[in-house]
Structures are given as structure tokens and as C-alpha cells.
C-alpha positions as CSV (number, residue, x, y, z in Angstrom):
1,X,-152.3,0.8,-172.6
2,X,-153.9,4.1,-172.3
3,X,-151.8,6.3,-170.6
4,X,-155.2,7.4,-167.8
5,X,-155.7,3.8,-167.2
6,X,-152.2,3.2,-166.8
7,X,-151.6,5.9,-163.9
8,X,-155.1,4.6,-162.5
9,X,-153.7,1.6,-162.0
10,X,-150.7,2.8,-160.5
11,X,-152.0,4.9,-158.3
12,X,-154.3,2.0,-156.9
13,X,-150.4,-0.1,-155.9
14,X,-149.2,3.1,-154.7
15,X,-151.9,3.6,-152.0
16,X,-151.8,-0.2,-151.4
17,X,-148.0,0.4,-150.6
18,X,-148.3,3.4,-148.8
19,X,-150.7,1.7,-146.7
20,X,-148.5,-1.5,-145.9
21,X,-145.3,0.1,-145.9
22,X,-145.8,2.7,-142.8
23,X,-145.9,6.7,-142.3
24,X,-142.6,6.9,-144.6
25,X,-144.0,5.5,-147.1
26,X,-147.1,7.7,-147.8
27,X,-145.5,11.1,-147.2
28,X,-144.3,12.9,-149.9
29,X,-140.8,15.1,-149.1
30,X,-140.0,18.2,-150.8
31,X,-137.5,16.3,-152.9
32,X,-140.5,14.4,-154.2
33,X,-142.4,17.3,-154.4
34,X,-139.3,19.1,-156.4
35,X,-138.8,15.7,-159.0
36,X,-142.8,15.6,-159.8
37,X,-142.7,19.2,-160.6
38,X,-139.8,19.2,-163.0
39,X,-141.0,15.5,-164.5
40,X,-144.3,17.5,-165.3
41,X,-142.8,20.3,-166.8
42,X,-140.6,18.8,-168.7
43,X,-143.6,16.3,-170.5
44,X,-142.8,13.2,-168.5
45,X,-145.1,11.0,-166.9
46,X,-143.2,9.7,-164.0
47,X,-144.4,6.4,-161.3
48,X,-144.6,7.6,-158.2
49,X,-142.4,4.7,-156.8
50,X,-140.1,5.3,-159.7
51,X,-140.1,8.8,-158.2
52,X,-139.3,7.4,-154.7
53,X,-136.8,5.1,-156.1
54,X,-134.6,8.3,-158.2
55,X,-135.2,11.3,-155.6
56,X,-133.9,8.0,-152.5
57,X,-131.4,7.5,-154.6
58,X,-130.3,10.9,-155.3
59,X,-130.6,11.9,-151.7
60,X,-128.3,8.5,-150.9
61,X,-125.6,9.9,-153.4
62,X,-125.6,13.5,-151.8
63,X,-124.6,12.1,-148.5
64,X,-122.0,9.8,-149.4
65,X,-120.4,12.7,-151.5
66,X,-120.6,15.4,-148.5
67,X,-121.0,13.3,-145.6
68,X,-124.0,15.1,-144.2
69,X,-127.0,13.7,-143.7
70,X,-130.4,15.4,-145.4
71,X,-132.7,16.8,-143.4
72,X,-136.5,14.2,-143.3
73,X,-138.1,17.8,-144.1
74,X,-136.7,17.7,-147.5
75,X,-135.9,14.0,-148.2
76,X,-137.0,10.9,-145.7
């Protein structure tokens, strides 16, 4: 698969899932902002749910190591 058709159709599920899965799911956080960024730079072409799914997880991680939870500005 072409990699343009492939993020076409990726990015027609990820409106279809931002749409059904409420205000949470649509918003991009910093931490999203901050993974896409870096992904780009560094030559991969990251999902965006597989984004979701890896900057979630790494927020999840952060506050069972500290014990503090993240501030919803910078990861939701």
C-alpha cells in the first residue's frame, strides 16, 4: 500500500473515532504534540492512535513511578 493512501485511510478512522469517542478523544495534548514532532524528525510515520496508545502509555508509567498525576494540559 502506498504510504499517502495508507495515512488517507487512517486519518478517515481517526476522525470516525474522534467523533464517537467524545471531547478526549479528538484533542491533541502537548505529549501528542511532543511524540508527532520527534516521530517526524526522526523519519517515522507514526498512527495517530498508535500515537495515543505510546504517549497514554507513557504518561500511565510516569505516574505510577512518581505518584503524581499529569497535568490534562500536557497529557489527557
Amino acid at each position: 500500500m502506498d504510504p499517502t493512501q495508507n495515512q488517507a485511510a487512517g486519518g478517515a478512522t481517526n476522525n470516525a473515532a474522534a467523533g464517537a469517542g467524545g471531547a478526549a478523544a479528538g484533542k491533541e495534548d502537548y505529549g501528542d504534540k511532543a511524540f508527532d514532532f520527534v516521530a517526524k524528525k526522526s523519519g517515522h510515520s507514526v498512527n495517530r492512535d498508535t500515537s495515543e496508545k505510546i504517549t497514554d502509555g507513557l504518561r500511565t508509567g510516569f505516574e505510577k513511578l512518581t505518584g503524581k498525576k499529569v497535568d490534562p494540559k500536557y497529557s489527557n
